[in-house]
Each structure stands twice: as structure tokens, then as C-alpha cells.
SEDREN-131977 format. One line per 10 residues: number of its first residue (from 1); their letters; for each residue x, y, z of N, C-alpha, C. Coordinates in pm, 1 decimal, padded with zeros to 6 digits. Example, Ala and Ser with C-alpha at 12.3 -4.5 7.8 and 13.67 -1.06 7.14 Angstrom:
BEGIN
1 = as = 01319.0,-00569.0,00780.0,01230.0,-00450.0,00780.0,01320.0,-00330.0,00780.0; 01285.0,-00225.0,00708.0,01367.0,-00106.0,00714.0,01290.0,00003.0,00787.0
***
This chain:
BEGIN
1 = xxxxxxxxxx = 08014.2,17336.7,10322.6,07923.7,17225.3,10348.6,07938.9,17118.8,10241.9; 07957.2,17168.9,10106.4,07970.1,17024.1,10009.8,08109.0,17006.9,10010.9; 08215.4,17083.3,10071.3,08347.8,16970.6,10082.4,08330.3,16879.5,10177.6; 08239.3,16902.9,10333.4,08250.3,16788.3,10371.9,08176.5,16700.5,10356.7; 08057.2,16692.1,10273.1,07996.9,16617.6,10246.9,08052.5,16513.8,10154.5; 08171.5,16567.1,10046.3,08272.9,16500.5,09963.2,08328.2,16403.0,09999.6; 08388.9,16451.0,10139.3,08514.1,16428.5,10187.0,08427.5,16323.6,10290.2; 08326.9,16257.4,10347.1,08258.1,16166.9,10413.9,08185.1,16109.6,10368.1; 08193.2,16094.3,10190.7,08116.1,16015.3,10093.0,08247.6,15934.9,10078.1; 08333.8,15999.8,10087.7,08495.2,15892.5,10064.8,08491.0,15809.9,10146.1
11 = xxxxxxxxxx = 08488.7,15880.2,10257.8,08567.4,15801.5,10406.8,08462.7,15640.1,10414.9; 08291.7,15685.3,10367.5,08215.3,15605.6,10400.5,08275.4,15476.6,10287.9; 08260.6,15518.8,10127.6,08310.2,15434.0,10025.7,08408.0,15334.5,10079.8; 08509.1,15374.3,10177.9,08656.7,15311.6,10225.5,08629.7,15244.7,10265.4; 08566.3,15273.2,10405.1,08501.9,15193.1,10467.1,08455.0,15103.1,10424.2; 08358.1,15097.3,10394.0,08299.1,14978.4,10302.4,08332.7,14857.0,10243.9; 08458.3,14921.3,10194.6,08519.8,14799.4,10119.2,08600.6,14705.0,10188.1; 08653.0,14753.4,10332.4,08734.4,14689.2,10451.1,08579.5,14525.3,10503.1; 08457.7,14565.9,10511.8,08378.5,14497.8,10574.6,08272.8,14378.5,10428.3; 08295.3,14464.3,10319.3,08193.6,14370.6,10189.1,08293.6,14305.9,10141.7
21 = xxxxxxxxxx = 08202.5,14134.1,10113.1,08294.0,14021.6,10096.7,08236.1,14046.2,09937.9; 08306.7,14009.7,09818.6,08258.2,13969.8,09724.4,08223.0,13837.4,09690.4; 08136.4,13822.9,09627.8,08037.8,13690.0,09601.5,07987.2,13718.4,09510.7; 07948.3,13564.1,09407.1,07921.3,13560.6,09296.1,07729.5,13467.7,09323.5; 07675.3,13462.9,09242.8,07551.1,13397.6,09277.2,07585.2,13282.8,09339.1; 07665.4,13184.7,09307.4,07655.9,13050.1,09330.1,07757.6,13012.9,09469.9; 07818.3,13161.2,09503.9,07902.9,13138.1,09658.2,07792.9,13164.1,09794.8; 07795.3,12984.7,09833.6,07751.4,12978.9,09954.2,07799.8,13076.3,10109.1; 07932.4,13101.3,10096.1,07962.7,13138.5,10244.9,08107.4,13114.6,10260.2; 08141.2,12975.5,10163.5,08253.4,12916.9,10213.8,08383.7,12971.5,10182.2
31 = xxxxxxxxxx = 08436.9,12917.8,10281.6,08578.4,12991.0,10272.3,08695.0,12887.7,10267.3; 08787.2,12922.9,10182.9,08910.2,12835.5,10086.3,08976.2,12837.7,10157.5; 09028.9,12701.6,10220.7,09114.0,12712.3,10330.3,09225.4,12631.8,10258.6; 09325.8,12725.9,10254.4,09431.1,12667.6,10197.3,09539.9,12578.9,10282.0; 09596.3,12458.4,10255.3,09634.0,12381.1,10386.3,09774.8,12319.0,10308.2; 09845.8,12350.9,10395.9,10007.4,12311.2,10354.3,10048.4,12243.4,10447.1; 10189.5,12180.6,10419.3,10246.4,12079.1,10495.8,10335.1,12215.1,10551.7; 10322.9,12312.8,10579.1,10478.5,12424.2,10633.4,10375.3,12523.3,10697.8; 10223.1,12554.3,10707.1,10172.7,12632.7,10760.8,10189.2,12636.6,10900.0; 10219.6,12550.9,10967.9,10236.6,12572.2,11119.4,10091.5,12523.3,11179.8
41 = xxxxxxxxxx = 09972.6,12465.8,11119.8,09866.2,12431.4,11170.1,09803.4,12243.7,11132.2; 09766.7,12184.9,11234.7,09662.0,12091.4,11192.4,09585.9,12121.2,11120.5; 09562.8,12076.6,11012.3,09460.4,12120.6,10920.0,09426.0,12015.7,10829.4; 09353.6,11999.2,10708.2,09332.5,11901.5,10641.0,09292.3,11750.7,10678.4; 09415.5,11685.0,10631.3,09382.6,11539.9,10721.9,09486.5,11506.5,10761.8; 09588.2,11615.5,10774.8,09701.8,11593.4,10881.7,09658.2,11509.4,10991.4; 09723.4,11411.1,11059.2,09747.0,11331.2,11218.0,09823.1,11419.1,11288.3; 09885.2,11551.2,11277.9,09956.7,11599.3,11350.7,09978.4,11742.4,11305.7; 10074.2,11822.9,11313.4,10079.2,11987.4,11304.3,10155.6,11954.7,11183.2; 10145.7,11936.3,11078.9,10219.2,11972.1,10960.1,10272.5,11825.9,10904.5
51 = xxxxxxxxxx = 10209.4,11736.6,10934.1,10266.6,11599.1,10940.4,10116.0,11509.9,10959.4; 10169.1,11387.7,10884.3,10061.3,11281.3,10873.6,09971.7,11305.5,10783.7; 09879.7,11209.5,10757.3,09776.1,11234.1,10576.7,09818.4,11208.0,10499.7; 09756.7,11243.3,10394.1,09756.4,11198.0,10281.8,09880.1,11247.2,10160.1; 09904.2,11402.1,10250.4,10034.2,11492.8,10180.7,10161.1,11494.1,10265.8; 10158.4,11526.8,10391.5,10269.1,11535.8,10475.5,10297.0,11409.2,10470.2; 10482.7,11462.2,10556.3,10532.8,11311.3,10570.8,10483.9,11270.3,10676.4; 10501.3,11176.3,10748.1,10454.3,11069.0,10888.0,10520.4,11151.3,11002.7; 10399.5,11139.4,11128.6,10475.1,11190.2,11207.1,10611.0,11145.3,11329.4; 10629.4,11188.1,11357.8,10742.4,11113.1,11438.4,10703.4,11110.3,11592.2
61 = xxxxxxxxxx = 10709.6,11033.6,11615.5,10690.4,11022.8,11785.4,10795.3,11042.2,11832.8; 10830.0,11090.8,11954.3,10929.5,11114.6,12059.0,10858.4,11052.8,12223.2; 10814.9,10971.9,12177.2,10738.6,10897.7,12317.3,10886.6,10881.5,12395.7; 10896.0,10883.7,12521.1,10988.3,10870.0,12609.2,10975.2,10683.0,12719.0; 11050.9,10623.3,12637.2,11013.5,10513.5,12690.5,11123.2,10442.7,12818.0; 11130.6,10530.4,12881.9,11274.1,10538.5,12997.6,11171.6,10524.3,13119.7; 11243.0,10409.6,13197.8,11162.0,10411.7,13355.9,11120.5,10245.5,13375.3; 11031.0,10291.1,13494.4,10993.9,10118.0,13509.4,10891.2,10064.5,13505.0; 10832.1,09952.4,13383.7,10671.4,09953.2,13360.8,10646.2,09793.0,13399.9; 10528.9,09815.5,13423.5,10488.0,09652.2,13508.5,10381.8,09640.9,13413.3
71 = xxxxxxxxxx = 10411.5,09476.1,13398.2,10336.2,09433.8,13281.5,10161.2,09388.6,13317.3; 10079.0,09397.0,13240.3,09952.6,09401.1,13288.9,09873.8,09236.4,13188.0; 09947.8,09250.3,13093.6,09885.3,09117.7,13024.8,09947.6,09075.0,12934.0; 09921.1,08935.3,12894.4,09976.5,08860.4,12805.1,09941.6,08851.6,12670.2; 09997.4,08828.5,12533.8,09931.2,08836.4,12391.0,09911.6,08732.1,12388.6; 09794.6,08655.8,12431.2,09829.3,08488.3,12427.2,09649.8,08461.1,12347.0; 09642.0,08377.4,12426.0,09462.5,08327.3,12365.9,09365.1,08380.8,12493.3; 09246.4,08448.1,12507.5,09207.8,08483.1,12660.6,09123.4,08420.8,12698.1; 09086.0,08318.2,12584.5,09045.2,08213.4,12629.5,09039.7,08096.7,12737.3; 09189.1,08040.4,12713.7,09300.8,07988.9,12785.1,09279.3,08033.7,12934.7
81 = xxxxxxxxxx = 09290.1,08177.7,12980.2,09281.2,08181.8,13084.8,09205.5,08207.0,13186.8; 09037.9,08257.7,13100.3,08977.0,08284.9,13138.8,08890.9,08111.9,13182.6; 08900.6,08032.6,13103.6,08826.8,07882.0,13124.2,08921.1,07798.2,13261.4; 09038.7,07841.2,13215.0,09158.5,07736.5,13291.7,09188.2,07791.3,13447.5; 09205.5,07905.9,13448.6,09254.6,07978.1,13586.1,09184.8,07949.0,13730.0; 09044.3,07910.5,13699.6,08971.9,07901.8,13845.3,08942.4,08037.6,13894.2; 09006.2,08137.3,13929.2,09021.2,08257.7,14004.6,09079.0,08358.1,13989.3; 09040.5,08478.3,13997.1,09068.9,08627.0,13970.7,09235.7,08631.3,13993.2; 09267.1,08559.5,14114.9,09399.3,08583.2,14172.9,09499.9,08485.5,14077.4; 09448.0,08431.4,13984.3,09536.1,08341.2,13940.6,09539.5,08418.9,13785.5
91 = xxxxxxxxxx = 09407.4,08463.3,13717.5,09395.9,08491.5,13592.7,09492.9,08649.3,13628.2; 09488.7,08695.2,13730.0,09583.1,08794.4,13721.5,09751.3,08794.8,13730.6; 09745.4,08669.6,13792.8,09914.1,08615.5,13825.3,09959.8,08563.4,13678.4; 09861.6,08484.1,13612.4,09883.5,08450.2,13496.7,09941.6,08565.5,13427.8; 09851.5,08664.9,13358.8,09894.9,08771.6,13294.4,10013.0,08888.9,13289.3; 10043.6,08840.1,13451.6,10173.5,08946.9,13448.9,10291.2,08850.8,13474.4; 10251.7,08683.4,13449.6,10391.0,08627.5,13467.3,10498.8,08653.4,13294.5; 10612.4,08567.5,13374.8,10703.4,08581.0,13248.5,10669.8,08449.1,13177.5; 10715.6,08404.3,13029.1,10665.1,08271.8,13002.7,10806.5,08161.6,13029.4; 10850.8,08204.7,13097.3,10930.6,08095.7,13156.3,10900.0,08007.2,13293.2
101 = xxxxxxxxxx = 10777.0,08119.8,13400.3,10731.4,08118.5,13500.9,10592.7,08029.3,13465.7; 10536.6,07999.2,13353.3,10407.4,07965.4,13282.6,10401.2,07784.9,13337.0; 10497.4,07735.4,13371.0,10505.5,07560.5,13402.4,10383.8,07617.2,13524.4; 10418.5,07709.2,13620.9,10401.0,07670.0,13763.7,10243.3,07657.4,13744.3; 10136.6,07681.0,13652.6,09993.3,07691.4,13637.8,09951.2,07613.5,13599.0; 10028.7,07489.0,13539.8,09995.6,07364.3,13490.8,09894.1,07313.8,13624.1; 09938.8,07257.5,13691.0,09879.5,07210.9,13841.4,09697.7,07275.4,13814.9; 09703.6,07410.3,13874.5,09639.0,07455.2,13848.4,09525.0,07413.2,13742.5; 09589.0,07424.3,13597.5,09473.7,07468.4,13487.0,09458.9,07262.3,13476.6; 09536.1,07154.8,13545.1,09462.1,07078.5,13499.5,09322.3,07029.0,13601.5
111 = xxxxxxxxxx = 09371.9,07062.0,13730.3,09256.9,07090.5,13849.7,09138.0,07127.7,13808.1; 09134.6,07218.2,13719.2,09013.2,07286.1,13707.2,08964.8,07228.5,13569.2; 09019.1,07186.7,13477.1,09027.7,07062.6,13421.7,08911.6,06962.8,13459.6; 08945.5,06896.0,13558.5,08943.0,06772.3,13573.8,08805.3,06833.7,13699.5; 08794.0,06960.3,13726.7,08664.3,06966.5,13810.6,08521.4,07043.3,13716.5; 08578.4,07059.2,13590.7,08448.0,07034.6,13512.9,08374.1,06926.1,13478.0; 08458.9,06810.8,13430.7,08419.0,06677.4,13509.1,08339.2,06638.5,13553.2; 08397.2,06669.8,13704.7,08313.1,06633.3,13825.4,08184.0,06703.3,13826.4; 08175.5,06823.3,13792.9,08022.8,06908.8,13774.6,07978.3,06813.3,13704.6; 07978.5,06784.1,13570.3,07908.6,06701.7,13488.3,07871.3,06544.3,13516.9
121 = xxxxxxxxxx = 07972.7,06542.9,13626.2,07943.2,06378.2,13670.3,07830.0,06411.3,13784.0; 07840.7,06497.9,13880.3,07752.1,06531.5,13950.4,07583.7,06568.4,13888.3; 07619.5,06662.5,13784.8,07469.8,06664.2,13739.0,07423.0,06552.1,13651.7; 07445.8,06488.5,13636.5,07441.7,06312.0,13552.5,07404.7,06253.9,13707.0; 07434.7,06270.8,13772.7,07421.8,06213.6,13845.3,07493.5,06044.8,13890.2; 07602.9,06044.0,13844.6,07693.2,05972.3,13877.6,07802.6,05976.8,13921.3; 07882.0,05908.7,13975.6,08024.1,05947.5,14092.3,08144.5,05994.2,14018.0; 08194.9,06125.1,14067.2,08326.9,06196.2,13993.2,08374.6,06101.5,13949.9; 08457.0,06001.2,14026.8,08585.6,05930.7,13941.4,08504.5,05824.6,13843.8; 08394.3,05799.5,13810.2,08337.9,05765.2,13674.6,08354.8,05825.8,13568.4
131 = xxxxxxxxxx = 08373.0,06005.5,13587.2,08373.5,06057.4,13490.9,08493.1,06192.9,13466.1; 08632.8,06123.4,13377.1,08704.6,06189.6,13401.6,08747.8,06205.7,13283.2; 08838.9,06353.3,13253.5,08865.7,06358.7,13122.2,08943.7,06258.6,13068.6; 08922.4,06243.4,12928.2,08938.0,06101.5,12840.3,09101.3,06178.6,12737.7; 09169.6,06167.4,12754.2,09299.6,06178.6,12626.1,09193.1,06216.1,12497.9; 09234.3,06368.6,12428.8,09154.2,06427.9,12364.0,09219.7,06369.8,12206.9; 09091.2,06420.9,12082.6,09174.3,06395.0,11934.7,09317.9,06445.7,11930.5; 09332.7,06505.1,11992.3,09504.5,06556.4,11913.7,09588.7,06425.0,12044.9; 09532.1,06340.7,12127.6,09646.3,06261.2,12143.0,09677.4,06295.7,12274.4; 09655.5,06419.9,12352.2,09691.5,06457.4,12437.4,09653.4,06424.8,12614.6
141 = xxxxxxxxxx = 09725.0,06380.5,12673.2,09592.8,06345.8,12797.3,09615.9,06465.7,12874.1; 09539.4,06458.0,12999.4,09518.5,06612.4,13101.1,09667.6,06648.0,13143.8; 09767.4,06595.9,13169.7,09875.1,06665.1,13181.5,09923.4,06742.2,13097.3; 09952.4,06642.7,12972.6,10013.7,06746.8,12835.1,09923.9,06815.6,12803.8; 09800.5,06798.3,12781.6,09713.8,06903.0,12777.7,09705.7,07061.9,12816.4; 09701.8,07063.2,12903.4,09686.3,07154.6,13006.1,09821.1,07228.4,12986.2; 09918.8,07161.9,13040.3,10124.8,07219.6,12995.3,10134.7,07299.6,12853.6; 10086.3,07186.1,12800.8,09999.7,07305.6,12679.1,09958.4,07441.4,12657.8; 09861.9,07427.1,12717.7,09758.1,07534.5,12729.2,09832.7,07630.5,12839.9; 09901.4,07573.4,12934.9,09986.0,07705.3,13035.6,10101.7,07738.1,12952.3
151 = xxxxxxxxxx = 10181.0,07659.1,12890.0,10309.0,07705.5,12868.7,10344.7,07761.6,12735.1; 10241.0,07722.5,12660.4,10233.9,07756.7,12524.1,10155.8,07873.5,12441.2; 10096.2,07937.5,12559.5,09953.8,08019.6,12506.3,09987.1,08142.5,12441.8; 10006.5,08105.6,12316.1,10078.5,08246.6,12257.4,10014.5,08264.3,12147.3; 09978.3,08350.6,12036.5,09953.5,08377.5,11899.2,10051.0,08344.4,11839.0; 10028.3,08230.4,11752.4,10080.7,08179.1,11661.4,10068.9,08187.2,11496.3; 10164.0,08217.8,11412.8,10160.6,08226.1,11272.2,10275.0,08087.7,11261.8; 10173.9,08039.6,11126.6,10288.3,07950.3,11082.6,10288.4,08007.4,10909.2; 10414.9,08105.9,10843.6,10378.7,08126.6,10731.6,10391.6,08030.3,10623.8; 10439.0,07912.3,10641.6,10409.9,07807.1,10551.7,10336.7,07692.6,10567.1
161 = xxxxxxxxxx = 10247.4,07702.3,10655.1,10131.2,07606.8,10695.5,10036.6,07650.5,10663.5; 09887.1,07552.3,10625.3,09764.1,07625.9,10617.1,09727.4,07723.5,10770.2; 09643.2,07844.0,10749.8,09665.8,07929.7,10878.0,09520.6,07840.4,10964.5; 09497.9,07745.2,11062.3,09323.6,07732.5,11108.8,09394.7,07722.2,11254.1; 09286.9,07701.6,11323.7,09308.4,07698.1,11476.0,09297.9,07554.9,11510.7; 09249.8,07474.3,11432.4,09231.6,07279.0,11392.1,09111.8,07297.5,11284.1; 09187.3,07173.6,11217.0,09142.6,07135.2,11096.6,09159.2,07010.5,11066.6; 09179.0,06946.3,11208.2,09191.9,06801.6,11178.0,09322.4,06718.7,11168.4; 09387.1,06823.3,11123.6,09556.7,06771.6,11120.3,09594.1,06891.1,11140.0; 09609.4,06992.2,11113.1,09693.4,07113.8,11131.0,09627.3,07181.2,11293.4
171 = xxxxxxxxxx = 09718.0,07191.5,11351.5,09669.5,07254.3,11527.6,09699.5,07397.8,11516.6; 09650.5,07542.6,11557.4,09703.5,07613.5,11612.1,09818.0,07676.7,11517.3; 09803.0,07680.0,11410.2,09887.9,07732.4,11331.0,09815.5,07908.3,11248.9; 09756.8,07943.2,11332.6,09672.4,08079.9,11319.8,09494.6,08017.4,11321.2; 09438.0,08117.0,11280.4,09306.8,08098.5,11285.3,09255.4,08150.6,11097.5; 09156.9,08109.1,11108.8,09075.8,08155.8,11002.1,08922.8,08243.8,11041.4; 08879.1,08331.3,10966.4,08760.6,08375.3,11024.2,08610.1,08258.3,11052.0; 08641.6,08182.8,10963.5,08533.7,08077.6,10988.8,08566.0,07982.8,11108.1; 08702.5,07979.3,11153.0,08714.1,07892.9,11243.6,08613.9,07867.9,11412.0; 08575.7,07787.2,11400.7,08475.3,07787.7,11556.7,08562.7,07745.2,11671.6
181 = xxxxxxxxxx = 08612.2,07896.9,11718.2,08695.2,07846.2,11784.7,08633.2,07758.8,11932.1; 08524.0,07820.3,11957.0,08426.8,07793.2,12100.0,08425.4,07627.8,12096.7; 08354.3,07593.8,11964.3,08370.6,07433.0,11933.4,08480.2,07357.9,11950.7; 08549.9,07414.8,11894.9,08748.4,07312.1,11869.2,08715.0,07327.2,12011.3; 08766.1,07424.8,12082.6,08805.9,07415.2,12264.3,08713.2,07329.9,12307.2; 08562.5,07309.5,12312.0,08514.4,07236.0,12398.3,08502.1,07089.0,12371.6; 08540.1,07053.3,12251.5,08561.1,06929.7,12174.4,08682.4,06887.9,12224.6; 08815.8,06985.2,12241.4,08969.8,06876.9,12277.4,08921.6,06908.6,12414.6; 08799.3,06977.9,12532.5,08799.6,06958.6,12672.3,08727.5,06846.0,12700.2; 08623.7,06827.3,12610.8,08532.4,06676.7,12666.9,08490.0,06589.9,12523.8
191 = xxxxxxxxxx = 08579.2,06555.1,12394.3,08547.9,06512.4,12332.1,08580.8,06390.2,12364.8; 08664.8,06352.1,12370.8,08777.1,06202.2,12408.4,08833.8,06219.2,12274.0; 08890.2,06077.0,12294.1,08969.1,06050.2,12185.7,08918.6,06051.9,12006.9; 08769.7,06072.5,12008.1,08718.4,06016.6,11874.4,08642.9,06157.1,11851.2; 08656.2,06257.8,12014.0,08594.3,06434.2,11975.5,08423.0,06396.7,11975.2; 08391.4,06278.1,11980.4,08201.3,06294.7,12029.1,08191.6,06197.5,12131.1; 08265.7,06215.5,12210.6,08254.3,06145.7,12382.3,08094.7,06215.9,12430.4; 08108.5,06345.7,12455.5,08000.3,06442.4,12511.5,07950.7,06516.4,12447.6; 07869.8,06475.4,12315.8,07849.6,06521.2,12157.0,07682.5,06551.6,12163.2; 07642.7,06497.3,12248.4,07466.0,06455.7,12276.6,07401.2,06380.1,12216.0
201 = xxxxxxxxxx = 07474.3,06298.1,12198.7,07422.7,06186.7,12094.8,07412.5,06057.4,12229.0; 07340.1,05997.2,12208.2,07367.6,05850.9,12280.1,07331.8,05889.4,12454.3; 07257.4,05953.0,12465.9,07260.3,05982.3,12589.7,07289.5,06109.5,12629.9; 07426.1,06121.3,12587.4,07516.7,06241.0,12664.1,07474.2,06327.0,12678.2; 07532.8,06426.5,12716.2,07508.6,06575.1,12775.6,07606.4,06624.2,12618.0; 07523.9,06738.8,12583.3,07596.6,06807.0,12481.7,07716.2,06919.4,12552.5; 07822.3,06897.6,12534.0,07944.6,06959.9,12590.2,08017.8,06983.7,12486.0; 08015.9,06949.4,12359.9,08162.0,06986.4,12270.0,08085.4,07128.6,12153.3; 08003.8,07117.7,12176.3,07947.8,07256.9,12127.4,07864.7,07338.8,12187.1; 07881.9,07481.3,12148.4,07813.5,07594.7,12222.7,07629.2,07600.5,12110.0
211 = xxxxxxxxxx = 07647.6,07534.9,12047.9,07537.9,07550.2,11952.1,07502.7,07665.5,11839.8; 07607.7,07760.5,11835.1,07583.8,07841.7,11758.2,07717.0,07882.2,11631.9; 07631.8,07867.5,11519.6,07772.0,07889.4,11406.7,07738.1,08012.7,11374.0; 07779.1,08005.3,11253.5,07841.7,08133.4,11144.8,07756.0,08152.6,11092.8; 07639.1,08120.0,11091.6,07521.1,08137.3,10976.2,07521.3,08128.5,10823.8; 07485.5,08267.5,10781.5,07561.5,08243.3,10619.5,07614.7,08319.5,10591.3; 07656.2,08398.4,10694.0,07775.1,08476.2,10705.4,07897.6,08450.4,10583.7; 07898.2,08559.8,10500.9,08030.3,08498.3,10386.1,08174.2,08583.7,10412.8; 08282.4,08532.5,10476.1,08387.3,08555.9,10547.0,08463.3,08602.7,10391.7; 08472.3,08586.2,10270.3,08494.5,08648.1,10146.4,08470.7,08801.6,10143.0
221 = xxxxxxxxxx = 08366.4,08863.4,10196.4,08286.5,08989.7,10191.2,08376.8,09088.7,10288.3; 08353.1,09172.2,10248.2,08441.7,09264.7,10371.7,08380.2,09281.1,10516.3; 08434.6,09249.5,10636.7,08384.9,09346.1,10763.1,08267.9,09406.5,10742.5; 08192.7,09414.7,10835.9,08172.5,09336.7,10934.2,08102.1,09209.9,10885.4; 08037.3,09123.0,10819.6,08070.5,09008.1,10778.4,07945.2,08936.1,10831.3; 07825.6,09011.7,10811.2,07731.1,09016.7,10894.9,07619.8,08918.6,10807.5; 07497.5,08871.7,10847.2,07384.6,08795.5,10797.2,07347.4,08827.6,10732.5; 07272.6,08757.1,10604.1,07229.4,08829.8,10508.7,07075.5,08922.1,10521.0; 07037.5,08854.8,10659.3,06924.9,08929.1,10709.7,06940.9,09030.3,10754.8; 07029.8,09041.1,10841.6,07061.4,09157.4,10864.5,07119.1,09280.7,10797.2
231 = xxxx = 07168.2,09221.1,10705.1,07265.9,09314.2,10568.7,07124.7,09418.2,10526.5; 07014.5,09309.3,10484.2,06914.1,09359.2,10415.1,06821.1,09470.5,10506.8; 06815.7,09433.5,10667.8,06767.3,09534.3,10732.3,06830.4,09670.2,10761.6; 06976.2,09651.4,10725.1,07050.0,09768.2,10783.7,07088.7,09853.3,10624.2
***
């Protein structure tokens, strides 16, 4: 009877030691996960199985880019086509044309052009051909205008120009975060030649601005670039 009692004081001891974790006072639970670039696992801050982060090298794509893809949109301004197009069927023809095909929308984007206009002459209450677009500050009248705006609508860098979207002399040579772009556009659509044709001054109908700026928004500060009222509530 006391050999086997010996001999199942062991077996139990063995036991034991297969299932008790050792821990010191100050070990929560956690467990040391050791993470290599050769383990065979995502782990760490790998982007991929043994690759990407902060330790591995970069991963490699093998994307398969063989076959036939139809283009869905343009890198241009979406501005441009969303104001100019008139219609779903056109803002979509727009986007999957080539920019060699870009003349044929001229027609088009100055039509619609020239029938904002007419809305505004109508709610003035005076006769369309009284009130037609005027040759804007940059010089341009509704043909070149517009040829412009169809044939040209691309993102532009100029790396040795100041970068603004207008600034008075520099056109379209990138943007800046302060730039208003809503303003510039509705200023070269109904400013005229001097940019306060339809300013709301003198009568007019306010058309060259949307009425809303930047606040005190400081474009210096990092993202998101937000009010100072709001900075302070959030």
C-alpha cells in the first residue's frame, strides 16, 4: 500500500508541472510573442506573412495585370465635369473617354455654359440674350474657355512655378490648401472681365462666391486643419 501511494505522489507531482505556468507577482497573464521576419506568420506589424513593417523587407506584389480593363474615370478636376456635363450620359462618356476624344465636349460644356446664364437672366427677370457670359479675368471668352476646361482637365504640377489654382497671374499650376477653389471657378464662370460682373454689389445677384471660407483654419498645422472652435471642443 505505501509503494503505491509513492509511486502516485510521483505520477501526480509530473503531472503538475505539464499544466502550472510560472509567474512572478507582477506577471499579468501575458504571453511573449516572439515575432520574426522567417517565422512563417503575420505577426507584429508585418503588411504581409513575413514581410512589410517596420523590420521585414517590403512586400512584393504579384498582382496579375494581363487581360482587358475598361476605364471608369479620369484624374482630372471633378469639378469640371460635374458643373459642365449637363447629364449623367455625358459625365459618364466624359470619364471613360481618351484625352484626345476630349475636343468633342467642348459644344457641350459651353451650352451649358451659356444656359446658366439664361437661368440667371430668367430669374432677374430679364431676356436671355441680355445676359450672356462676358470673356472672363484670365482673357478667355466661352469658346476657349470651355476647350479649356474639356480638353485640358488634368492635375497639374508645375515644379518651378508658385503651386495655386489662381493667384492672379499664375493659373492652375497646382493648388494650395488655402486655395478657394469654389470661388476662383465661379468668378472665371460669371465674373467678366474685371471678376465682379456678378459680385452682389450694385444690384447683382451674388454668383462669384459660394460664401463660405476657411475660417481660421491654420493650413501650417497638421491635418485635419480644423477651427479653433472646434479644436477646443474635440
Amino acid at each position: 500500500m505505501k509503494r503505491f501511494n509513492i509511486k502516485f505522489a510521483i505520477l501526480a507531482l509530473c503531472t503538475s508541472f505539464l499544466f502550472v505556468q510560472c509567474a512572478d507577482d507582477d506577471d499579468n497573464g501575458n504571453v511573449i510573442e516572439q515575432v520574426s521576419c522567417t517565422d512563417g506568420i503575420q505577426n507584429g506589424d508585418e503588411e504581409g506573412v513575413d514581410c512589410g513593417g517596420t523590420a521585414c523587407a517590403p512586400c512584393v506584389s504579384n498582382v496579375d495585370f494581363s487581360g482587358t480593363y475598361t476605364q471608369e474615370d479620369i484624374m482630372g478636376r471633378p469639378g469640371v465635369n460635374t458643373v459642365f456635363s449637363g447629364s449623367n450620359d455625358v459625365k459618364n462618356n466624359f470619364n471613360t473617354s481618351l484625352v484626345t476624344d476630349r475636343a468633342s465636349f467642348q459644344p457641350t460644356f459651353q451650352a451649358t455654359l451659356e444656359l446658366y446664364h439664361d437661368v440667371y437672366a430668367t430669374s432677374l427677370g430679364i431676356p436671355t440674350e441680355d445676359l450672356d457670359y462676358e470673356t472672363n479675368i484670365l482673357g478667355l471668352d466661352a469658346a476657349t474657355f470651355t476647350t479649356v476646361l474639356a480638353q485640358f482637365d488634368a492635375l497639374q504640377v508645375a515644379p518651378n512655378a508658385p503651386t495655386t489654382y489662381f493667384d492672379g497671374t499664375n493659373v492652375l499650376t497646382g493648388r494650395n490648401l488655402g486655395d478657394d477653389v469654389i470661388d476662383i471657378s465661379l468668378t472665371l464662370m460669371f465674373g467678366g472681365t474685371t471678376g465682379t460682373r456678378f459680385d452682389g454689389n450694385n444690384g447683382t445677384p451674388q454668383l462669384t462666391s459660394d460664401g463660405v471660407d476657411a475660417g481660421d483654419r491654420d493650413f501650417t498645422l497638421g491635418f485635419p486643419y480644423m477651427e479653433s472652435a472646434l479644436e477646443a471642443n474635440n
